[in-house]
C-alpha positions, 0 to 999 in steps of 0.5 A, spaced: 343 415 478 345 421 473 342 427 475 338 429 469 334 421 470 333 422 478 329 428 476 326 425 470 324 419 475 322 423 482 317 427 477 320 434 476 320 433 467 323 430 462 330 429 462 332 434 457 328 439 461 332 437 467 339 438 464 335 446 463 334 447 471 340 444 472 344 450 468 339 455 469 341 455 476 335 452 479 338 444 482 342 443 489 345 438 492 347 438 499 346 445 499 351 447 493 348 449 487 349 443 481 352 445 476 356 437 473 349 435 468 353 428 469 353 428 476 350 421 479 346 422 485 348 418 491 344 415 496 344 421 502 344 426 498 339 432 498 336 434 492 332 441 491 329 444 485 328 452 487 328 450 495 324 444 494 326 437 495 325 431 490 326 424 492 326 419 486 322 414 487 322 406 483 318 408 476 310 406 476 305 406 470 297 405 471 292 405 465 286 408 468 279 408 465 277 417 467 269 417 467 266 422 465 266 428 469 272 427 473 278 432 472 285 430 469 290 432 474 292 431 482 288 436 484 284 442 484 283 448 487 276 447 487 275 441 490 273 437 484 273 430 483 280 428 480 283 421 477 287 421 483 282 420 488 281 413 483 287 410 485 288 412 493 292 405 493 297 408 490 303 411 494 307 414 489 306 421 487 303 419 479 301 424 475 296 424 468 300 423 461 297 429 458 290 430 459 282 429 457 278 434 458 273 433 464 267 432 459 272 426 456 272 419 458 277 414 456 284 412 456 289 415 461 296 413 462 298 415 470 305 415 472 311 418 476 317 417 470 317 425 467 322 423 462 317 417 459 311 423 459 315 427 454 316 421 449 309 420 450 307 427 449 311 429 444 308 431 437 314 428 434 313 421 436 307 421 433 304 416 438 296 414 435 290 416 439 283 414 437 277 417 439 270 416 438 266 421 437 258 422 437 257 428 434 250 433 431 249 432 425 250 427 419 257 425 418 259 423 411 266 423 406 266 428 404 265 433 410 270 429 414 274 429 408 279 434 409 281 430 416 284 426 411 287 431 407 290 435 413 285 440 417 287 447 417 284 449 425 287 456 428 293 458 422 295 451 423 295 446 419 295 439 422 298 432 421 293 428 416 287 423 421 285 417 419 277 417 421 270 411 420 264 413 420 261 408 425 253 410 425 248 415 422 242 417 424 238 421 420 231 421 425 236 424 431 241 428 426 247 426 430 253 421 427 258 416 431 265 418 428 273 414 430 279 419 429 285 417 430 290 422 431 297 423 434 297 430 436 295 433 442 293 440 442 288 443 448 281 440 445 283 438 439 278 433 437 272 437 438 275 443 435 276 439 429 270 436 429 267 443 430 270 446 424 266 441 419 260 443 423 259 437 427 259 439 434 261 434 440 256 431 444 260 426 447 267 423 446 272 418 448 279 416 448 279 409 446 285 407 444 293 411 446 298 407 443 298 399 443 293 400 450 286 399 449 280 399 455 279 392 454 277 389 460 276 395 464 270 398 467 269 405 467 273 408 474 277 403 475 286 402 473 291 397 472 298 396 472 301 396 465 305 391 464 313 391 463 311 388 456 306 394 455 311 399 457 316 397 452 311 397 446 310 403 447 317 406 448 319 403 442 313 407 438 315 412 441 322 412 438 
């Protein structure tokens, strides 16, 4: 296996950015520093990356449903409840493909292939996600208009979104709002939203690409299936 896959595939980062260690000095086979990008990995040989040795392992992709409450990463140093302690069962060293915010619940792919969470998480690959928000206040057209148009949020002006206003309610004053957007900056759904003045009180992804949570309780995971993984390769494209 080339180099830069045997990186991408042990979870170190995408191949593109293990071609970036290797030149910076940082990758070591056998004890000698790597400098061949094209050099294929042997059975017995010993990789490091800064001191620390990586094994490649067999590629695995799991669709999680996070609850609430529950924060998107291996682990945490102050001892929170993490999605890995969802999946116990699972031997590989998996790790979130991009994140929810602990307040969010939804749609989370989990996997050890670095190489597939860039081309999943690349703005450039413009792969949709589809939240469902309920927000303070009565959305309607022509407040969320300019999601459509393309919001300017924090001197930036982002992608043009799809949105539906799904319910309102006058009496309680909040509405239930879909958006569908395919890019990922930190807390972008509820900033947007905040910018209209519909502040989030609950979110939740309910669709990344061709997955959905059909069929899957809230805390529970499943393997994605060879057919589910090409489909999303071939968006990503």
């Amino acid at each position: 296996m080339r180099i830069n896959q045997y990186l991408a595939h042990a979870g170190v980062a995408s191949r593109r950015k293990s071609e970036e260690l290797i030149q910076s000095g940082k990758v070591t086979v056998n004890q000698k520093p790597l400098t061949d990008l094209a050099y294929q990995v042997k059975t017995g040989d010993t990789v490091e990356v800064s001191g620390v040795a990586v094994y490649s392992e067999e590629p695995v992709y799991y669709l999680f449903h996070k609850p609430r409450g529950v924060i998107s990463s291996v682990s945490d140093e102050k001892n929170r409840e993490t999605v890995r302690d969802y999946l116990p069962e699972v031997k590989e060293r998996i790790y979130p493909v991009g994140r929810l915010d602990w307040d969010t619940s939804g749609l989370l792919i989990l996997t050890n292939d670095g190489d597939f969470t860039n081309r999943m998480t690349h703005p450039k690959h413009e792969i949709d996600k589809v939240y469902v928000a309920k927000v303070d206040g009565l959305a309607t057209k022509e407040k969320l208009r300019p999601f459509s148009q393309g919001l300017r949020l924090e001197g930036r002006k982002l992608s043009p979104a799809h949105y539906s206003i799904l319910k309102t309610d006058k009496t309680k004053n909040n509405s239930v709002v879909e958006l569908t957007i395919h890019e990922g900056q930190n807390h972008q759904v509820k900033k947007m939203f905040a910018a209209l003045g519909l502040p989030v009180k609950k979110l939740s992804r309910v669709r990344y690409g061709n997955l959905t949570l059909e069929g899957l309780p809230s805390g529970r995971y499943r393997r994605l299936s060879k057919k589910e993984i090409s489909q999303l390769l071939t968006l990503a494209k």
